[in-house]
C-alpha positions as CSV (number, residue, x, y, z in Angstrom):
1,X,-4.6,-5.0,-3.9
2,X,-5.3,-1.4,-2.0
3,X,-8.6,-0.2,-1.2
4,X,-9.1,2.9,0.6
5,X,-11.6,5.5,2.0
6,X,-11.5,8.7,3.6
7,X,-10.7,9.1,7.4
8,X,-12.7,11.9,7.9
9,X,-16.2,13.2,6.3
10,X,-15.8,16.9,6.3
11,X,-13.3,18.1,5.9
12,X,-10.9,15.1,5.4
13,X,-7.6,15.5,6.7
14,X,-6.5,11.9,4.7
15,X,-7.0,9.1,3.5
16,X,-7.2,5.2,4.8
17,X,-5.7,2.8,2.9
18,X,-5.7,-0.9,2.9
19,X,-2.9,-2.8,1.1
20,X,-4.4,-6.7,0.7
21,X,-2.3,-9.7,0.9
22,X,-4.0,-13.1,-0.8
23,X,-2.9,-16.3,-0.4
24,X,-3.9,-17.8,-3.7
25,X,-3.0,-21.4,-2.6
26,X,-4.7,-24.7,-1.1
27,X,-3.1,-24.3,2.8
28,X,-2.8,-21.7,5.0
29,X,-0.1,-19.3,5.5
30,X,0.8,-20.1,9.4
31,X,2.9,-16.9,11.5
32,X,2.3,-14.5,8.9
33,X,3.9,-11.3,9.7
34,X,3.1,-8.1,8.0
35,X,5.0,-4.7,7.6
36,X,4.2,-2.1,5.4
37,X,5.1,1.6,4.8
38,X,4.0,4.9,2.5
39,X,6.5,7.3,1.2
40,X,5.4,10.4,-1.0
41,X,8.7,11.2,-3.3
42,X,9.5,13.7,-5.5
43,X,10.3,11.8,-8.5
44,X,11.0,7.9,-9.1
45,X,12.3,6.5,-5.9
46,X,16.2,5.6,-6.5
47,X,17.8,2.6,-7.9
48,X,18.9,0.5,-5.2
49,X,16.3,1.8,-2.6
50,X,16.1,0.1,0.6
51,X,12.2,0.1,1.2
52,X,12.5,0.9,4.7
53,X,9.4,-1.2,6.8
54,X,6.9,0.4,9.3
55,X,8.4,-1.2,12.9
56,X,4.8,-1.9,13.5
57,X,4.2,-6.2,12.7
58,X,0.9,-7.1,12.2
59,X,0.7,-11.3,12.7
60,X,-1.8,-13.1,11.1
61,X,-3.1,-16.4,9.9
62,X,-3.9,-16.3,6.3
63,X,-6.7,-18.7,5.2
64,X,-6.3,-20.8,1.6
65,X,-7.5,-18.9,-1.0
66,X,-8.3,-16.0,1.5
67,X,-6.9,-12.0,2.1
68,X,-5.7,-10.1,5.3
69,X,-5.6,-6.7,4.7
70,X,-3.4,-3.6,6.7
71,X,-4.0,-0.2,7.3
72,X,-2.1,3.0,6.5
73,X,-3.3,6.5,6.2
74,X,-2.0,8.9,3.3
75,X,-2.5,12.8,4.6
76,X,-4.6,14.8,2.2
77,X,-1.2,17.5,1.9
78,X,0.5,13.9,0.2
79,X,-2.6,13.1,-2.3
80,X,-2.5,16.9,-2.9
81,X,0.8,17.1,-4.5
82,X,-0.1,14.2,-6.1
83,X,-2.8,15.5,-7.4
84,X,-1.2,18.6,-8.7
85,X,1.8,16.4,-10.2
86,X,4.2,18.1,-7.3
87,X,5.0,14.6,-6.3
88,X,4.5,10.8,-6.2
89,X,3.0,8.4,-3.6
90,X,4.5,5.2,-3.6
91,X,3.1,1.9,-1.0
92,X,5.1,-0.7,-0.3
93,X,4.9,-4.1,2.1
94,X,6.5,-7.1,3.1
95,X,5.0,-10.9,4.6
96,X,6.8,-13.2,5.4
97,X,4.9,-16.3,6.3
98,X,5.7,-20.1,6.5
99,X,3.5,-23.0,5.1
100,X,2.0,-25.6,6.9
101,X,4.6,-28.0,5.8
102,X,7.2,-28.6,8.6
103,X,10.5,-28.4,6.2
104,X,9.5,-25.7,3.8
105,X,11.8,-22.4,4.2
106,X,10.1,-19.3,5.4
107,X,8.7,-17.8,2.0
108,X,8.6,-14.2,1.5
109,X,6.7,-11.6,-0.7
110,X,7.4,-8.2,-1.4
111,X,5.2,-5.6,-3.1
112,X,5.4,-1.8,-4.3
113,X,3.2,0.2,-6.0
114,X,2.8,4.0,-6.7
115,X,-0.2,5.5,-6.7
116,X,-0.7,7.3,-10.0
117,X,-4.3,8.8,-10.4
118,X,-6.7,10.2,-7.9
119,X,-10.3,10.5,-8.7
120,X,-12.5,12.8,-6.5
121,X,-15.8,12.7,-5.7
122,X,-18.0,15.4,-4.4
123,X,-21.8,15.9,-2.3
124,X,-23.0,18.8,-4.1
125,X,-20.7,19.9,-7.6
126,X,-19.5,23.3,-7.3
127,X,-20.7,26.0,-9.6
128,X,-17.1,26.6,-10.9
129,X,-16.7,23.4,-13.3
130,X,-13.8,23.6,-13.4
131,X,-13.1,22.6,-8.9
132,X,-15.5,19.3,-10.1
133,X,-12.4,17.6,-10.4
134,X,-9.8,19.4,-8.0
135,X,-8.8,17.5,-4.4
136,X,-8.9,20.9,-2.7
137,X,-12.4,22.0,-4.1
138,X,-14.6,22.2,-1.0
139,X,-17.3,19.1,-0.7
140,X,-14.8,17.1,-2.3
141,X,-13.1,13.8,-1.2
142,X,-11.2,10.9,-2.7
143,X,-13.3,8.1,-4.0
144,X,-10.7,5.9,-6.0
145,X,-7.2,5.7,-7.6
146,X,-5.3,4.3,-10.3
147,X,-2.0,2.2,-9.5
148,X,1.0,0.6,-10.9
149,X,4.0,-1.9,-9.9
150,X,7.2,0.0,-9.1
151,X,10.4,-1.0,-11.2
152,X,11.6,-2.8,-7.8
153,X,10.4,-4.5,-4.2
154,X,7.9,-6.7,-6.3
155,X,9.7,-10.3,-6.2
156,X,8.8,-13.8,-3.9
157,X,11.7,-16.0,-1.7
158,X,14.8,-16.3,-2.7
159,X,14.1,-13.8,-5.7
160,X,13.9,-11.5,-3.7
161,X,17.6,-9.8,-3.2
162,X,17.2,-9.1,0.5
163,X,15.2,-12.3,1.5
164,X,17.9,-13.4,4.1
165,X,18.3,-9.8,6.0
166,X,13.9,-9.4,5.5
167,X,13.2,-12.6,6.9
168,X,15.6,-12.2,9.5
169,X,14.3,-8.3,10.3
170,X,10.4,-10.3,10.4
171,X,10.9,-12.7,12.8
C-alpha cells in the first residue's frame, strides 16, 4: 500500500510517499530489512529491468498481522509530467525478512507499482475552471492517486528470479 502527502504547504516542491509493507501472518517478521526506490520513466520500464534499490536499509521488526511503512519523496517536476502524460512514475521495494522459526530460509518479497492518476486538491478554486484540476494551478496540491502492479518485481522467495543475489545484496 502507498500513502502519501505533500512535503511542503505552499508552494510544494513534492511529494511524501509511504510504501507499506504488512505482514499478514500469525508471527513476527524478525531482521526485516527494507529498500526501496522511485524512478519516473518515459514509457514502460524495460523487459528484464533490474530494479535498482535505494543503498539506504531500513531494519525493522514487523509485528503479526501488523505494517512498517518507508519514506520516499516524488519532486512535484516528476508528478508534473505525470500529470501532463510526459511520463510515468513507477515505486518499487524489496524486504527481506526471516521468521521466527530457526530453520526457515530467509523469505523475500518484492513489489512495483506505477503511479497512474493524480488527483489535486486546492484551498480556494481558481476562477479559471478549467486550473481546478491542473498540478501547476496555484493553491493546488496533491491529495491522492491511483495505482497499479507493474508487469514485473511483484513475486515472494524463491519466485522471485533474483532471490539469491537480493537476499544476498540485504544482508
Amino acid at each position: 500500500m502507498v500513502q502519501g502527502q505533500p512535503i511542503a504547504s505552499s508552494p510544494w516542491t513534492g511529494q511524501q510517499i509511504f510504501l507499506s509493507f504488512a505482514n499478514s501472518g500469525d508471527t513476527p517478521a524478525r531482521k526485516a530489512v527494507i529498500r526501496t526506490n522511485v524512478q519516473d520513466w518515459p514509457e514502460d520500464l524495460p523487459e528484464g529491468y533490474d530494479f535498482p534499490l535505494d543503498p539506504k536499509k531500513v531494519e525493522a521488526v514487523i509485528g503479526p498481522k501488523a505494517n512498517y511503512a518507508t519514506e520516499m519523496v516524488i519532486d512535484k517536476e516528476k508528478l508534473d509530467q505525470n500529470a501532463h502524460a510526459k511520463g510515468r512514475i513507477f515505486i518499487w521495494g524489496d524486504v527481506m525478512y526471516r521468521d521466527i522459526f530457526p530453520d526457515d530460509p530467509a523469505r523475500l518479497s518484492e513489489s512495483c507499482i506505477e503511479i497512474t492518476y493524480l488527483t489535486v486538491g486546492w484551498v480556494n478554486p481558481p476562477a479559471d475552471k478549467s486550473l481546478a484540476t491542473d498540478i501547476d494551478a496555484p493553491n493546488t496540491q496533491l491529495v491522492g492517486f491511483q495505482s497499479n502492479a507493474c508487469k514485473q518485481h511483484n513475486c515472494y522467495d524463491k519466485d522471485c528470479k533474483d532471490y539469491d543475489d537480493r537476499v544476498k545484496d540485504m544482508q
